[in-house]
KEZA-160642 format. One line per field, with one value per residue (C-alpha): residue number from 1; residue in one letter; x, y, z. Coordinates in Angstrom, 3 decimals, decimal comma. Layout:
N
num NUM / ...
residuo A / ...
px X / ...
py Y / ...
pz Z / ...
REM end
This chain:
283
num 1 / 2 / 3 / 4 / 5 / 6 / 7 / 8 / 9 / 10 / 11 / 12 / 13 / 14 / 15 / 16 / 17 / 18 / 19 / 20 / 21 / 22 / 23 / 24 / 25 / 26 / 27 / 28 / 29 / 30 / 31 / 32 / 33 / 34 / 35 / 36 / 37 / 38 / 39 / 40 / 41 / 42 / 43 / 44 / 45 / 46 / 47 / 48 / 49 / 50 / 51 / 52 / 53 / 54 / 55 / 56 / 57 / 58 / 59 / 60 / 61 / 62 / 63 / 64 / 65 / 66 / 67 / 68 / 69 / 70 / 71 / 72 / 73 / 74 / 75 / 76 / 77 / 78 / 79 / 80 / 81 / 82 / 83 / 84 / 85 / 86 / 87 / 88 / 89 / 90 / 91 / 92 / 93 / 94 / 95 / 96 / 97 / 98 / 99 / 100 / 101 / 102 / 103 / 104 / 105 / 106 / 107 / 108 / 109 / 110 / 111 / 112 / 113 / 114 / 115 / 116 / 117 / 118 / 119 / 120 / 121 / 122 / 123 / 124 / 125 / 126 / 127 / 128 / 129 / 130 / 131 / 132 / 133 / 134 / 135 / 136 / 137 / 138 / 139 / 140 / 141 / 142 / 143 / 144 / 145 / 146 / 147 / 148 / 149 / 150 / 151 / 152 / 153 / 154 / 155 / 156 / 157 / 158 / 159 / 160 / 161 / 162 / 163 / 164 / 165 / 166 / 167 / 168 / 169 / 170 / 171 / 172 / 173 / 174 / 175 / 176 / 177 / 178 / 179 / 180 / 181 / 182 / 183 / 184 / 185 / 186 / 187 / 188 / 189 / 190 / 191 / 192 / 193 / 194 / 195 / 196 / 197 / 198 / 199 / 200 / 201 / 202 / 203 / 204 / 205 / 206 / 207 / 208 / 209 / 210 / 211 / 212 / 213 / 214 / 215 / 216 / 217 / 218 / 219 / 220 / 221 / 222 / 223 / 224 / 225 / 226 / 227 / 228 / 229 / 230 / 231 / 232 / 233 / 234 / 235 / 236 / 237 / 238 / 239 / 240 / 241 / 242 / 243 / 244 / 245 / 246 / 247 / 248 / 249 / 250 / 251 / 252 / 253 / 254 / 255 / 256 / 257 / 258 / 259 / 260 / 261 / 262 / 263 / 264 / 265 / 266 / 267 / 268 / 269 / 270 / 271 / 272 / 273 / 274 / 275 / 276 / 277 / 278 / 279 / 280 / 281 / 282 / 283
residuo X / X / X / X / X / X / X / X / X / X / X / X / X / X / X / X / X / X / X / X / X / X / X / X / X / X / X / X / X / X / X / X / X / X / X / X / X / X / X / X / X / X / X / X / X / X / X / X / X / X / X / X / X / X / X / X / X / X / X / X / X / X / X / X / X / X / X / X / X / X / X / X / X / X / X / X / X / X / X / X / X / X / X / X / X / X / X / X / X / X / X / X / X / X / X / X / X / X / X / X / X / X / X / X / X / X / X / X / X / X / X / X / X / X / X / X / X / X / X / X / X / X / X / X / X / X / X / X / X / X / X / X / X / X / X / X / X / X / X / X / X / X / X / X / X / X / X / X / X / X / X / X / X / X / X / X / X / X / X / X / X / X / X / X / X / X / X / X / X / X / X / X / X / X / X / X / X / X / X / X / X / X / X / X / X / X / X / X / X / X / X / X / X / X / X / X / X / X / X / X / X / X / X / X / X / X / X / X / X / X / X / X / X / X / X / X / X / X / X / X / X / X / X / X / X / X / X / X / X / X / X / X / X / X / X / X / X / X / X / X / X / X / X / X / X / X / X / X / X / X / X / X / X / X / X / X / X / X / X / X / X / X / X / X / X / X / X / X / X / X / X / X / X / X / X / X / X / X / X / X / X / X / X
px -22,995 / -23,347 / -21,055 / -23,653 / -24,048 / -20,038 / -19,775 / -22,864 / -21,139 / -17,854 / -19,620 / -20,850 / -17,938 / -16,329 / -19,032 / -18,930 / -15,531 / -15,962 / -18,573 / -16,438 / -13,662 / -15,896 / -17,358 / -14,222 / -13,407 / -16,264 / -15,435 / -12,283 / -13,821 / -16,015 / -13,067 / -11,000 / -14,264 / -14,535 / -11,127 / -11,580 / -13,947 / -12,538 / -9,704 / -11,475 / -12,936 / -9,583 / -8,416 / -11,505 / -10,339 / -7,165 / -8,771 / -10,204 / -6,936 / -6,713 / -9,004 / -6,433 / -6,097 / -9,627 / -10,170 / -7,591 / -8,984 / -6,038 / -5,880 / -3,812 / -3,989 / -3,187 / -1,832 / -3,893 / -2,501 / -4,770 / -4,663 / -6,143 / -8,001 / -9,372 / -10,503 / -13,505 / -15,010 / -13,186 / -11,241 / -8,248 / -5,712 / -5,763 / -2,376 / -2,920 / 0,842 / 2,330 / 5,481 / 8,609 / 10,517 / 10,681 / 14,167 / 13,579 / 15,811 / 15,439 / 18,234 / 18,000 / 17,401 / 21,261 / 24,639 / 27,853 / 30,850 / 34,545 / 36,509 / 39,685 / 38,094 / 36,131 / 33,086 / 29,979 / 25,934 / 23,691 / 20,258 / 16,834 / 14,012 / 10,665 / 8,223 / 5,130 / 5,763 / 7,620 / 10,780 / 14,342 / 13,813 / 13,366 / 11,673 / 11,508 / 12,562 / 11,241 / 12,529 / 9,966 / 10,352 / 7,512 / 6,157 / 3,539 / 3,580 / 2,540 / 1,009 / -0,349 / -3,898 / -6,297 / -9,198 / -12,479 / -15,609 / -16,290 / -13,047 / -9,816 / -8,996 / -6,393 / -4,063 / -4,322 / -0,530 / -0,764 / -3,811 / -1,292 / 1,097 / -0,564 / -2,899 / 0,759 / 1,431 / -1,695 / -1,447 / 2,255 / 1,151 / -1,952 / -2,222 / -0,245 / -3,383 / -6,475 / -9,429 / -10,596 / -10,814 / -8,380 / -6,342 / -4,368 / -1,660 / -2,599 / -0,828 / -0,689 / -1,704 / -0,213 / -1,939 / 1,073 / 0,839 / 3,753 / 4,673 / 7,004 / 4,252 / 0,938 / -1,704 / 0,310 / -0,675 / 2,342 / 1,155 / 3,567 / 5,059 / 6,787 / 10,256 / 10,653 / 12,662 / 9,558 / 9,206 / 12,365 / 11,303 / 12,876 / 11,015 / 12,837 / 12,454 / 13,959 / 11,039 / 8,703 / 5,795 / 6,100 / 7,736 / 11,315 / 12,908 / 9,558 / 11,160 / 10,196 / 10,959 / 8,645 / 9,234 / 7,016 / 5,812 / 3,751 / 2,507 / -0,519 / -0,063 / 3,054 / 6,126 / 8,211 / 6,717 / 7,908 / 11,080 / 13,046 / 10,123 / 11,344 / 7,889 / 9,574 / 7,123 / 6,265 / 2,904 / 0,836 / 2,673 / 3,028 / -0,631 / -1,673 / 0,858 / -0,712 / -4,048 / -4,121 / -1,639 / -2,240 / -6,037 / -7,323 / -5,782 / -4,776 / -1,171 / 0,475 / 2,049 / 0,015 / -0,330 / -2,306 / 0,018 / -1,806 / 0,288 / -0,507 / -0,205 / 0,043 / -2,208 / -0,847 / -4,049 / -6,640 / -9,615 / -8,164 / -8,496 / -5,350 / -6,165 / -4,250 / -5,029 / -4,897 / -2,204 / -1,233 / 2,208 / 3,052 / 6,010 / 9,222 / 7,882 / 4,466 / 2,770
py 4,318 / 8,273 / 10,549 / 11,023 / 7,315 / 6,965 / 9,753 / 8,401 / 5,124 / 6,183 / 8,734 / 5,904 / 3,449 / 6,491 / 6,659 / 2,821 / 3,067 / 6,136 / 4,230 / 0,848 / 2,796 / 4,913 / 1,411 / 0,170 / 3,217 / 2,459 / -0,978 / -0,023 / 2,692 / 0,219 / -2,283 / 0,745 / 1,402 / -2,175 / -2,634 / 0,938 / -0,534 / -3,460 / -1,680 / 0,156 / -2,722 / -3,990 / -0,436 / -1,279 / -3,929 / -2,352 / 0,492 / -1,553 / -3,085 / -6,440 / -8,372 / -8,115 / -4,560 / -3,836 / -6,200 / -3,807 / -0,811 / 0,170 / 2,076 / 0,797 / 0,067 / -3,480 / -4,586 / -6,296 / -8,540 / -10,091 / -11,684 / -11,128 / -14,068 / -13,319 / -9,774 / -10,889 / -12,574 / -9,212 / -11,811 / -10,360 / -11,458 / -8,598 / -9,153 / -9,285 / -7,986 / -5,664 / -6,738 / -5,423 / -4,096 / -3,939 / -3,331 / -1,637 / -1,821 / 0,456 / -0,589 / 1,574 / 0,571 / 1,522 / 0,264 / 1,456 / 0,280 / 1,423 / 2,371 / 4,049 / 7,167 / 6,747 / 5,473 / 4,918 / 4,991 / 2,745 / 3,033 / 1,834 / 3,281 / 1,806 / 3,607 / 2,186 / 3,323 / 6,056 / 5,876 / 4,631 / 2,474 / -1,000 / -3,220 / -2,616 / -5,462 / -5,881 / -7,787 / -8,111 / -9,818 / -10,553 / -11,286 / -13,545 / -12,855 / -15,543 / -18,558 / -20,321 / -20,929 / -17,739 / -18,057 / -16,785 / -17,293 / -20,458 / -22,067 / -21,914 / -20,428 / -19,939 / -17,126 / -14,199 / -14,619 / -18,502 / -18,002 / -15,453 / -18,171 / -20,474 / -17,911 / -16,540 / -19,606 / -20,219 / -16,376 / -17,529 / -21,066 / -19,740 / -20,087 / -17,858 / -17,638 / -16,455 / -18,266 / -16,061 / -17,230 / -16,249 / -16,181 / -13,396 / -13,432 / -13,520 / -11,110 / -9,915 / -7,063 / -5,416 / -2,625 / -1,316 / 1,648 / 3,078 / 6,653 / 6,870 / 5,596 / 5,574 / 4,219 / 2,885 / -0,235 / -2,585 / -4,619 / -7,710 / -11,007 / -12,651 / -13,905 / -17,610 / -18,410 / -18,010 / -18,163 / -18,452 / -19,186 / -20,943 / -23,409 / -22,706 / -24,953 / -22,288 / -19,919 / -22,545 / -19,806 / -17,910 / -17,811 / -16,868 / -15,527 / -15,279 / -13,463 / -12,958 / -11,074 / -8,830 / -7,777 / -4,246 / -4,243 / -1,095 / 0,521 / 2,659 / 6,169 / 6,545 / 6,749 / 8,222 / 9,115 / 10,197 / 10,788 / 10,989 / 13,105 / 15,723 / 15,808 / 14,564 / 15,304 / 13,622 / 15,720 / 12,701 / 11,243 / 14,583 / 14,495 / 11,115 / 11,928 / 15,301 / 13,495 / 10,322 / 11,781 / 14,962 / 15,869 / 12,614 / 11,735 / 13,550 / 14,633 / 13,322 / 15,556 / 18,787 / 21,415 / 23,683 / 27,237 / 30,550 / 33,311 / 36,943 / 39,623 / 42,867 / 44,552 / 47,798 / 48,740 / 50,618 / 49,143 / 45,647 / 44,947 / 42,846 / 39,847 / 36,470 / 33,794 / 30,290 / 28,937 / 25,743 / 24,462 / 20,831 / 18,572 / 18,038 / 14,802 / 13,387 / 10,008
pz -55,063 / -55,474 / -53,409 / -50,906 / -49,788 / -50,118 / -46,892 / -44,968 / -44,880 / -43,981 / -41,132 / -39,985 / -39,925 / -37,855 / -35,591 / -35,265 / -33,819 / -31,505 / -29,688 / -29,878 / -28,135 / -26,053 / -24,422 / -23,780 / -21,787 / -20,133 / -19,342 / -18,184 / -16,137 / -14,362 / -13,662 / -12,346 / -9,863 / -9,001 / -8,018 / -5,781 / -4,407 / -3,318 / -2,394 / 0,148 / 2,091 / 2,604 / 3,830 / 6,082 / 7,659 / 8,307 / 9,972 / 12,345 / 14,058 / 14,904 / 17,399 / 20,030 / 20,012 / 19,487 / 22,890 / 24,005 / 23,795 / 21,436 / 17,940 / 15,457 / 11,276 / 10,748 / 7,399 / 5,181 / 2,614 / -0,174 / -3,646 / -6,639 / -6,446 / -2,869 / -3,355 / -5,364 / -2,720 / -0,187 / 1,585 / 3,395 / 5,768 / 8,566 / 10,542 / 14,641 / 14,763 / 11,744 / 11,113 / 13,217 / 10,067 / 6,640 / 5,071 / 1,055 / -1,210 / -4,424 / -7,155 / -10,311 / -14,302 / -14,882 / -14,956 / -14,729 / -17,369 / -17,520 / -20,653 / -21,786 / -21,496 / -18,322 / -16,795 / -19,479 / -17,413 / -19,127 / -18,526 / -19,592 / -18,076 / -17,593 / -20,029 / -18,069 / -14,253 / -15,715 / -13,388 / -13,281 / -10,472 / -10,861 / -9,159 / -5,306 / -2,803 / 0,309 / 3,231 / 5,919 / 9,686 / 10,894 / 14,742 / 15,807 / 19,613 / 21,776 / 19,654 / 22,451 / 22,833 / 24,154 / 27,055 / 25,990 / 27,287 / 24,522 / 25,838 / 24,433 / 20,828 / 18,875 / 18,622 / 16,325 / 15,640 / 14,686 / 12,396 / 10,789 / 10,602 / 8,726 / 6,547 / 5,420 / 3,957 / 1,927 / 0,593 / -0,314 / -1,874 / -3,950 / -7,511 / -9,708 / -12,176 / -11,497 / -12,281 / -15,082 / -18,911 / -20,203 / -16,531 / -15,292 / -12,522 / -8,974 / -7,795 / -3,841 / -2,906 / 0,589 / 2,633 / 4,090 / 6,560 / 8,378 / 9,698 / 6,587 / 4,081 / 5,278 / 3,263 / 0,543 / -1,613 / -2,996 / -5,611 / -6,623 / -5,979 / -3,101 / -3,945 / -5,197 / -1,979 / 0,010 / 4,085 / 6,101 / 9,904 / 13,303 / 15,111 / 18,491 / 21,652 / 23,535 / 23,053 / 21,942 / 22,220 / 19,586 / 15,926 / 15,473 / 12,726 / 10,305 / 7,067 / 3,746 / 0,528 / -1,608 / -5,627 / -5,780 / -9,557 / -8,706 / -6,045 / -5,560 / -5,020 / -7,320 / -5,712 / -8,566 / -11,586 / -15,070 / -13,473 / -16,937 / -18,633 / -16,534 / -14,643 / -11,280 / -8,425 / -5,278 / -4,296 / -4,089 / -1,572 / 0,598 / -0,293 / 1,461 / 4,424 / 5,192 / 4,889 / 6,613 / 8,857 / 10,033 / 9,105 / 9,842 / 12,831 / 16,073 / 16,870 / 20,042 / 22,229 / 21,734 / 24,502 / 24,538 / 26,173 / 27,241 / 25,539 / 26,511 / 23,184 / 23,475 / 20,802 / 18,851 / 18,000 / 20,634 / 19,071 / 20,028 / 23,734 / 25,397 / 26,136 / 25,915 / 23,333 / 22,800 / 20,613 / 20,113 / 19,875 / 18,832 / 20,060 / 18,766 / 17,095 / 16,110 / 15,177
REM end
């Protein structure tokens, strides 16, 4: 083989593998567009409130929670009644030790979210409002809050695998929107202890007590990233809250005031303006 042959071949072999990586790019590019997409029909169904409050009249984003396994068929569980609060709990990759010479920090970052926090738990009470049956013009049907009831169970119960070969874990996915974090998607696991709950006969009507815990193993926009790169920044967060927030939905509590100016300049005739002043609070 001359020296000519010896450099086509290995210009080729290079090539091979530019366009071997370059499809998998491309593959990964189209799951990453998949999952957007399915992403967005269950922000969807979130944006369109629950069937009470649409029958209502009322706006509201309900939560969506989903699984792996259920977004490829875009199955979500919309909840008629977000739940009443969520208590977080953000413990750090670190730990503390004394010595004879003081107090030692021991960390251990994690290199793929690029933060020091750990895991995020999530304790969550939920309410399911009246469970008994509702009037419609078909007869009687059930409750929004029941059907919550027992859909929260089989999203709890599913399979831990997907179907796919090989499998990958089910995760669940939760469309959580709040005035402190709207928009944002927790991706995870609920905890091993599963549902806590009170069947009460002295409010027999509804569900008392409905609790569970979440483990956050990501969450989609970042919350904290490459905190120990020194590249701390929390823009897209301040991004999504000025956005679904403020340009995408109207403040409460604007008035509109009539404030008369006094212009300096002779060219500019005096005449009051409309300026608009917001409230002390917004939502």
């Amino acid at each position: 083989m001359g020296w000519y042959d010896s450099i086509t071949n290995q210009a080729n072999e290079t090539f091979k593998s530019l366009c071997a990586a370059q499809e998998g790019l491309n593959e990964n590019d189209d799951a990453t567009k998949k999952e957007q997409r399915a992403d967005d029909k269950m922000w969807n169904l979130a944006g369109g409130g629950s069937a009470k409050s649409s029958l209502n009249g009322t706006r509201r984003n309900a939560w969506v929670m989903t699984t792996t396994e259920w977004l490829k068929t875009s199955r979500g569980m919309v909840w008629e009644a977000n739940p009443s609060d969520v208590t977080w709990s953000m413990p750090q990759r670190s730990m503390h030790t004394k010595n004879l010479r003081g107090t030692v920090l021991h960390v251990w970052p994690d290199q793929e979210r690029g933060t020091f926090f750990d895991e995020f738990r999530l304790h969550m009470n939920f309410q399911s409002g009246s469970i008994m049956p509702l009037q419609s013009a078909n007869g009687p049907v059930p409750a929004g809050g029941i059907k919550n009831f027992y859909d929260f169970m089989l999203l709890v119960d599913a399979p831990k695998l997907t179907s796919d070969d090989p499998p990958v874990p089910n995760l669940v996915k939760i469309y959580y929107n709040s005035n402190l974090f709207p928009k944002l998607t927790l991706i995870g696991m609920f905890d091993s202890n599963g549902i806590s709950f009170t069947d009460s006969s002295q409010d027999p009507n509804q569900v008392m007590g409905w609790g569970a815990d979440f483990i956050v193993y990501d969450t989609t926009p970042k919350l904290s990233a490459n905190a120990f790169a020194g590249l701390q920044t929390n823009q897209s967060m301040l991004t999504l809250w000025d956005k679904v927030k403020i340009k995408d939905q109207p403040l409460t509590g604007i008035k509109k005031i009539t404030v008369p100016i006094k212009r300096k300049s002779i060219c500019d005739p005096e005449t009051p303006f409309v300026a608009e002043k917001p409230a002390e609070t917004f939502g």
